[in-house]
N, CA and C atoms as an extended XYZ file, in Angstrom:
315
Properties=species:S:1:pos:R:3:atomname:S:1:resname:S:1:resid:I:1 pbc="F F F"
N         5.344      -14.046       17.258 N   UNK     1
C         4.605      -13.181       16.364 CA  UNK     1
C         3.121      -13.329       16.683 C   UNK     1
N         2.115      -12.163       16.740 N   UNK     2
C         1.067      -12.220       17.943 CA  UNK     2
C         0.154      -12.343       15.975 C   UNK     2
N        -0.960      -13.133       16.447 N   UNK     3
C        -1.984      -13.558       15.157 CA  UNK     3
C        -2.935      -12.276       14.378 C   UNK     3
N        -2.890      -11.206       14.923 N   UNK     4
C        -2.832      -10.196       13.738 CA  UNK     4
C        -1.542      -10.070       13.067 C   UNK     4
N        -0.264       -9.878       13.511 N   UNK     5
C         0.611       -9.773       12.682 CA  UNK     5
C         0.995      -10.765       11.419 C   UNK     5
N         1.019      -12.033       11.388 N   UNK     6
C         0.457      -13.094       10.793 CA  UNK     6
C        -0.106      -12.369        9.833 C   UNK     6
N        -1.521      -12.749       10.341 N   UNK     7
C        -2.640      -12.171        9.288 CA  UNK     7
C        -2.283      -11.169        8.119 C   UNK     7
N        -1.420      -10.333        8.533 N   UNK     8
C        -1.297       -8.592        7.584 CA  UNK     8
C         0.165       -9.123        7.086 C   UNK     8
N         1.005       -9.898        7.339 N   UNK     9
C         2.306      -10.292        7.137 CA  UNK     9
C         2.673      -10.479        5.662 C   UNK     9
N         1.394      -10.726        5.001 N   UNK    10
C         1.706      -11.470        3.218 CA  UNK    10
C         0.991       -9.196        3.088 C   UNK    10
N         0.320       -8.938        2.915 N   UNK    11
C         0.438       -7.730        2.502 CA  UNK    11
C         1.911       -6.922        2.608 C   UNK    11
N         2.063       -6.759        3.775 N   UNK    12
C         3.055       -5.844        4.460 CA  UNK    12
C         4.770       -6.321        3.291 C   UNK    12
N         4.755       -8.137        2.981 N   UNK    13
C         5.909       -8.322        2.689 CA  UNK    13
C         5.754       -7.773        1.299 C   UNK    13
N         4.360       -8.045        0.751 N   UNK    14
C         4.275       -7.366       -0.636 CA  UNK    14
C         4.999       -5.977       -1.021 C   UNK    14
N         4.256       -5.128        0.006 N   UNK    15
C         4.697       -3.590       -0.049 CA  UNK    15
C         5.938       -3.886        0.154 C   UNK    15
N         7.030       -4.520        0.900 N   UNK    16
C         8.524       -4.097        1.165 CA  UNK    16
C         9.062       -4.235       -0.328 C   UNK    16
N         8.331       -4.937       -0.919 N   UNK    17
C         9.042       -5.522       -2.075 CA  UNK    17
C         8.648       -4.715       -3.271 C   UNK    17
N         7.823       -3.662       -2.784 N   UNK    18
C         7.781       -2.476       -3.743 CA  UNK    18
C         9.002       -2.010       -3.501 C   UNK    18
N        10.134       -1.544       -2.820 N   UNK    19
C        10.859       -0.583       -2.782 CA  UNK    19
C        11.711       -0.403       -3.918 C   UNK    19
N        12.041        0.418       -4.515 N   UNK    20
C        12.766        0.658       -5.650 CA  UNK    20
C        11.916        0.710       -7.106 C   UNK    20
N        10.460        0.338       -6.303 N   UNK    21
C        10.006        0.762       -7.887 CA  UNK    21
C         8.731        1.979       -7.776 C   UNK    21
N         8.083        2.145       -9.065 N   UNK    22
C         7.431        3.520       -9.120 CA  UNK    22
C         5.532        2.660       -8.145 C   UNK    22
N         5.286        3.551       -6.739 N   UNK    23
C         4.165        3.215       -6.772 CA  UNK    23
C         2.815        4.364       -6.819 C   UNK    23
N         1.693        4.279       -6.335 N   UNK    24
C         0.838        4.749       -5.934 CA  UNK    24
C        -0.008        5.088       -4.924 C   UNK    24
N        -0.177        5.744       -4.391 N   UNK    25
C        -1.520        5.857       -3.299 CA  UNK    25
C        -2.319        7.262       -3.292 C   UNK    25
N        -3.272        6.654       -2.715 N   UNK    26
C        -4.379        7.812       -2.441 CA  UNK    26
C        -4.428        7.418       -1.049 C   UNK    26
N        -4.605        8.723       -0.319 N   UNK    27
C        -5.065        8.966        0.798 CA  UNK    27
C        -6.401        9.062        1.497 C   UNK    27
N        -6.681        9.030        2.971 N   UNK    28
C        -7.929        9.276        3.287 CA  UNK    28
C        -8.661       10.240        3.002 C   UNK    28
N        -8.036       11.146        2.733 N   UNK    29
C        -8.250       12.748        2.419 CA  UNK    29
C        -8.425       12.817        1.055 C   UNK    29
N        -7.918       11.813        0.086 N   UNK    30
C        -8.420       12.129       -1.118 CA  UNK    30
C        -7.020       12.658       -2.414 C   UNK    30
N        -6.085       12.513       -1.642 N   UNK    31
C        -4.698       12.872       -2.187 CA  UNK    31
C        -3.871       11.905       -2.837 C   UNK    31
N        -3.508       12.056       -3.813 N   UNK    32
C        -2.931       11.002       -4.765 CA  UNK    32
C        -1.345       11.264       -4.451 C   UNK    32
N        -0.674       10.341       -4.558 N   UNK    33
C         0.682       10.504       -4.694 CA  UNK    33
C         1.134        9.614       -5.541 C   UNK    33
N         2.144       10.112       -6.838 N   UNK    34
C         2.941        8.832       -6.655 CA  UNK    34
C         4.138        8.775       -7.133 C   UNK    34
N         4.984        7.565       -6.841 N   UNK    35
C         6.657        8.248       -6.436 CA  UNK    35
C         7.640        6.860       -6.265 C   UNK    35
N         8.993        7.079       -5.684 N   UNK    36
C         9.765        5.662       -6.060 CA  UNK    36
C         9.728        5.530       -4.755 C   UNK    36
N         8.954        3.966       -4.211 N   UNK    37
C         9.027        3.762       -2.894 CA  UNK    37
C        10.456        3.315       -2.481 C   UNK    37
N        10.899        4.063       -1.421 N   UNK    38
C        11.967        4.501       -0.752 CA  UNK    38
C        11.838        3.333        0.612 C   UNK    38
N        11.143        3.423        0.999 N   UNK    39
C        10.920        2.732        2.601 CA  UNK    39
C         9.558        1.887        2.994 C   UNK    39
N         9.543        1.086        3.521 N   UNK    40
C         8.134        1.019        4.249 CA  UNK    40
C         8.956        0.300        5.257 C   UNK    40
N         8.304        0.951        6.567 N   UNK    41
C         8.107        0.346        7.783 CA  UNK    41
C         6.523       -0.382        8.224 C   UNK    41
N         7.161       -1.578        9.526 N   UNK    42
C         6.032       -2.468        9.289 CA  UNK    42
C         4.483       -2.159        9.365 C   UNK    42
N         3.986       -0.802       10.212 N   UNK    43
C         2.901       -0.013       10.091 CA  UNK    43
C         2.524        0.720        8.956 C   UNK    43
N         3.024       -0.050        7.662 N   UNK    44
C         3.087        0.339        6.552 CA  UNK    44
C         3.272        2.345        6.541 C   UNK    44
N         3.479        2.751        6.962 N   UNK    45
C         4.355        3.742        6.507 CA  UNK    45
C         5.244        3.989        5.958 C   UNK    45
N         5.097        4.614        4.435 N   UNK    46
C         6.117        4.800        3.670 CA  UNK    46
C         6.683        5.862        3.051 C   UNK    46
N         8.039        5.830        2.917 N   UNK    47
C         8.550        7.207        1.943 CA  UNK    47
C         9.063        7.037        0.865 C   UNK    47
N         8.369        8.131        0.308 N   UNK    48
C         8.941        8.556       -1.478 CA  UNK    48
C         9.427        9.080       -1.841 C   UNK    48
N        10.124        8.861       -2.633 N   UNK    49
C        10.897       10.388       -3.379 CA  UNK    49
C        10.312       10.529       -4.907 C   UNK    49
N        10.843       11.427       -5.762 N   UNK    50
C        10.243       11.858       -6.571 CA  UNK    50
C         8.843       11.790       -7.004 C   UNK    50
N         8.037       12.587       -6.384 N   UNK    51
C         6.654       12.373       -6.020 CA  UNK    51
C         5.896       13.477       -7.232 C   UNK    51
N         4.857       12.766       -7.475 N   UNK    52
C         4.589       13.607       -8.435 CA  UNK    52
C         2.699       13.395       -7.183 C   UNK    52
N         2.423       14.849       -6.451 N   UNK    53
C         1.481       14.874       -5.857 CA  UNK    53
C         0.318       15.719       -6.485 C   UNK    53
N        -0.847       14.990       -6.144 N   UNK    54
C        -2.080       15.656       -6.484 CA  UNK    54
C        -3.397       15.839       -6.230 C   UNK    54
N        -3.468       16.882       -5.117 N   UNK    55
C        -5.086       17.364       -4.817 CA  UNK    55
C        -5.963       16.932       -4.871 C   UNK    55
N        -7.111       16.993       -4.120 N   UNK    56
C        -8.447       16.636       -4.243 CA  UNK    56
C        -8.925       17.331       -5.523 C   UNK    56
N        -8.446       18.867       -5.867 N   UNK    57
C        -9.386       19.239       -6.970 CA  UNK    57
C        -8.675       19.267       -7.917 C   UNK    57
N        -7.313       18.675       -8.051 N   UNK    58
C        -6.801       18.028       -9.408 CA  UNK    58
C        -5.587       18.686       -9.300 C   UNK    58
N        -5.112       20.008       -8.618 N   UNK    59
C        -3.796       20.994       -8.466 CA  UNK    59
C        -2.785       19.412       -8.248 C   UNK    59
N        -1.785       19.745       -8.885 N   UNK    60
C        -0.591       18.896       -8.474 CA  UNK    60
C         0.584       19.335       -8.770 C   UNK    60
N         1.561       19.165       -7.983 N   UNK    61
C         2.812       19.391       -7.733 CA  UNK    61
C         4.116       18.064       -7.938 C   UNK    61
N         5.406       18.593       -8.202 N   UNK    62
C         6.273       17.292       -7.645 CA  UNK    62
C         6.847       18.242       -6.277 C   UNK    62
N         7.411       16.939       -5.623 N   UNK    63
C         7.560       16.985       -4.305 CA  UNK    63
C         9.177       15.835       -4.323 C   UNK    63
N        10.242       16.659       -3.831 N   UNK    64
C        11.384       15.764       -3.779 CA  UNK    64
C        11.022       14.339       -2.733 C   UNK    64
N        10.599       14.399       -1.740 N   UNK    65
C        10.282       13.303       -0.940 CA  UNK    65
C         8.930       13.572       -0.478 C   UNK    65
N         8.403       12.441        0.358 N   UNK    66
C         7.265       12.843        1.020 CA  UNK    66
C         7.478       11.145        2.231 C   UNK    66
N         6.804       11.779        2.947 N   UNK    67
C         6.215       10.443        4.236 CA  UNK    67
C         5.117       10.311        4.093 C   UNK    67
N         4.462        9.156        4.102 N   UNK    68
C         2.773        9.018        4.271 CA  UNK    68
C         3.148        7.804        5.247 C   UNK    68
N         1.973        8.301        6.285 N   UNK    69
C         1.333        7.211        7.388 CA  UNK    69
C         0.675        6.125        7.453 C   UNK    69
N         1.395        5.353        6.901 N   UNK    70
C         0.343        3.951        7.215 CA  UNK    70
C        -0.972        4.086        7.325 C   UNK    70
N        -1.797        4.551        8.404 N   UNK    71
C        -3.146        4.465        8.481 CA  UNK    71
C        -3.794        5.728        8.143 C   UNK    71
N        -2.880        6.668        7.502 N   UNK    72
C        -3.525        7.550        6.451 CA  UNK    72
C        -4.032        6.927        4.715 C   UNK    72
N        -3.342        5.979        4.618 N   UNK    73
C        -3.445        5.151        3.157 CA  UNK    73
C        -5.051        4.324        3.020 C   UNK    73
N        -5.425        4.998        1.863 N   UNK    74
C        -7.039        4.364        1.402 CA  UNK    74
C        -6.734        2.983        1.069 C   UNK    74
N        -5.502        3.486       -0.172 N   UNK    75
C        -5.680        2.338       -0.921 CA  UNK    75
C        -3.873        2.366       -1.842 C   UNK    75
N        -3.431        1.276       -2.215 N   UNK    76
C        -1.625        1.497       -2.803 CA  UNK    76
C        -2.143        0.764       -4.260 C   UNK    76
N        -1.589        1.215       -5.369 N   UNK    77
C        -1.141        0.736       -6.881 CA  UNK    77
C        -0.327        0.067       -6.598 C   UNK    77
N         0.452       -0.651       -6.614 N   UNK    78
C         1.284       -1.509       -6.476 CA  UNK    78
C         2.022       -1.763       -8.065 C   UNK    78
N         3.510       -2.524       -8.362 N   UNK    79
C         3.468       -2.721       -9.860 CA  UNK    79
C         3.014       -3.954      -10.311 C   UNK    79
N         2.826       -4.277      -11.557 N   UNK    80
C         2.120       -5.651      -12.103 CA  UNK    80
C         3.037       -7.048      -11.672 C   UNK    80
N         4.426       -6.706      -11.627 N   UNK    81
C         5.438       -7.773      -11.310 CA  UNK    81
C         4.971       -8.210       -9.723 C   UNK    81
N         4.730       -7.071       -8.871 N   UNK    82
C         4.302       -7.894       -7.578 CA  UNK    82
C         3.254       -8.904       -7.297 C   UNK    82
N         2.100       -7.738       -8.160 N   UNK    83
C         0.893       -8.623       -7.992 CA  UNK    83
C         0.944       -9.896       -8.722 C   UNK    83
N         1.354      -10.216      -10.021 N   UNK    84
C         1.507      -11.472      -10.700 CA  UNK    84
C         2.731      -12.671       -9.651 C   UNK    84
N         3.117      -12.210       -9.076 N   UNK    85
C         4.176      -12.833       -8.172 CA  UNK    85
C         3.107      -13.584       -6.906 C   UNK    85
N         2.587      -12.628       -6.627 N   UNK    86
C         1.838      -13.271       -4.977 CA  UNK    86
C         0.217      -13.208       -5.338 C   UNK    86
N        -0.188      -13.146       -6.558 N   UNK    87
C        -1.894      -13.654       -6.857 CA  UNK    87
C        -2.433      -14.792       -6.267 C   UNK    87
N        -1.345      -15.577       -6.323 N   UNK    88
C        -2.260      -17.204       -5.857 CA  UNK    88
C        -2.070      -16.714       -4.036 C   UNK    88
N        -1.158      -16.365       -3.482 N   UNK    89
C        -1.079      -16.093       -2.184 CA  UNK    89
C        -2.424      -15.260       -1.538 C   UNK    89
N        -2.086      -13.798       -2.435 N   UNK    90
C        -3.116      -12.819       -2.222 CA  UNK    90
C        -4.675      -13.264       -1.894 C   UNK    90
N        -5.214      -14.463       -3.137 N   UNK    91
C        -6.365      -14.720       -3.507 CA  UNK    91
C        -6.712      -15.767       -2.072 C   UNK    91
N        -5.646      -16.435       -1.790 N   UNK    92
C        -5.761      -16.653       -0.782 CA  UNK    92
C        -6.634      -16.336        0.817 C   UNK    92
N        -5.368      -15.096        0.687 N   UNK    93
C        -6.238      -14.400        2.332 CA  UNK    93
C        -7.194      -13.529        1.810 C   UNK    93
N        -7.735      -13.127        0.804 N   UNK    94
C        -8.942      -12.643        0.374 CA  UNK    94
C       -10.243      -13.524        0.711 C   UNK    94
N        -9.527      -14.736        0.428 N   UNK    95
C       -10.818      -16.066        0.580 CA  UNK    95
C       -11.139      -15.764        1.987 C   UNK    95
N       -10.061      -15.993        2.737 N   UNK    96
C        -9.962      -16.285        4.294 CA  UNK    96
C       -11.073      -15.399        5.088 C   UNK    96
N       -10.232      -13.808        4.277 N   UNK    97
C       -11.072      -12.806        5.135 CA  UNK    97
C       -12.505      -12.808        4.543 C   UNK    97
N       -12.723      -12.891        3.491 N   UNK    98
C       -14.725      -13.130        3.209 CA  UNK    98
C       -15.103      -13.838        3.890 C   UNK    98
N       -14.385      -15.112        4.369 N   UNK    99
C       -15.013      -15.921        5.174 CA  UNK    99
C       -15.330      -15.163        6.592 C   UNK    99
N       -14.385      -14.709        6.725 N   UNK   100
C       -14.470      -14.313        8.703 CA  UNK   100
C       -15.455      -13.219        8.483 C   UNK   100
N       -15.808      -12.625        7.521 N   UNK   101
C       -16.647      -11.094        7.606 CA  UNK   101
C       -17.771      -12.194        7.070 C   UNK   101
N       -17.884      -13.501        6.426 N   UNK   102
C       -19.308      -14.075        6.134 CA  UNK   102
C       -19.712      -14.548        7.347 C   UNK   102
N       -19.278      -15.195        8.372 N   UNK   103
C       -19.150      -15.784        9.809 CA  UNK   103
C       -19.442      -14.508       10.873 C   UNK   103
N       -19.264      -13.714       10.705 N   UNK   104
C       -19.863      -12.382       11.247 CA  UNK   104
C       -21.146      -11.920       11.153 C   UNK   104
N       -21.939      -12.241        9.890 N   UNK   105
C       -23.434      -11.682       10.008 CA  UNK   105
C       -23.764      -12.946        9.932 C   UNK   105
């Protein structure tokens, strides 16, 4: 396992462990989705179904499924059971990475 993968490995297992419940995201573009995560593959790309989608200028639709691209994703909601599960982990590589971006300037 090459040391970026590592690195992104405690996120990535987080998201798998969304599947089956209701999440969130916004896109680069500014597009909200949100829906019962169905899938994620390890480039975090994931699919939803029952999607309740919505526009930059607020129009929204449901949508039986949808795919979103991994490196189309701003940012994921996640549910409270995950995050209370892996906080002490999370807070963790949060530390880690301030450090490497403080060690940078």
């Amino acid at each position: 396992m090459s040391a970026s993968l590592k690195r992104s490995s405690l996120p990535i297992r987080v998201v798998q462990e969304a599947k089956g419940a209701v999440i969130a995201l916004e896109t680069m573009k500014g597009e909200v989705y949100r829906g019962l995560c169905m899938e994620v593959q390890e480039s975090l790309n994931l699919r939803l179904s029952q999607v309740k989608y919505t526009k930059r200028n607020g129009a929204s639709c449901d949508l039986e499924q949808v795919f979103i691209r991994g490196s189309q994703i701003k940012f994921l909601v996640l549910p409270d059971t995950l995050r209370v599960r892996y906080e002490e982990e999370l807070q963790k590589v949060m530390k880690k990475h301030q450090e490497r971006e403080a060690e940078k300037h």
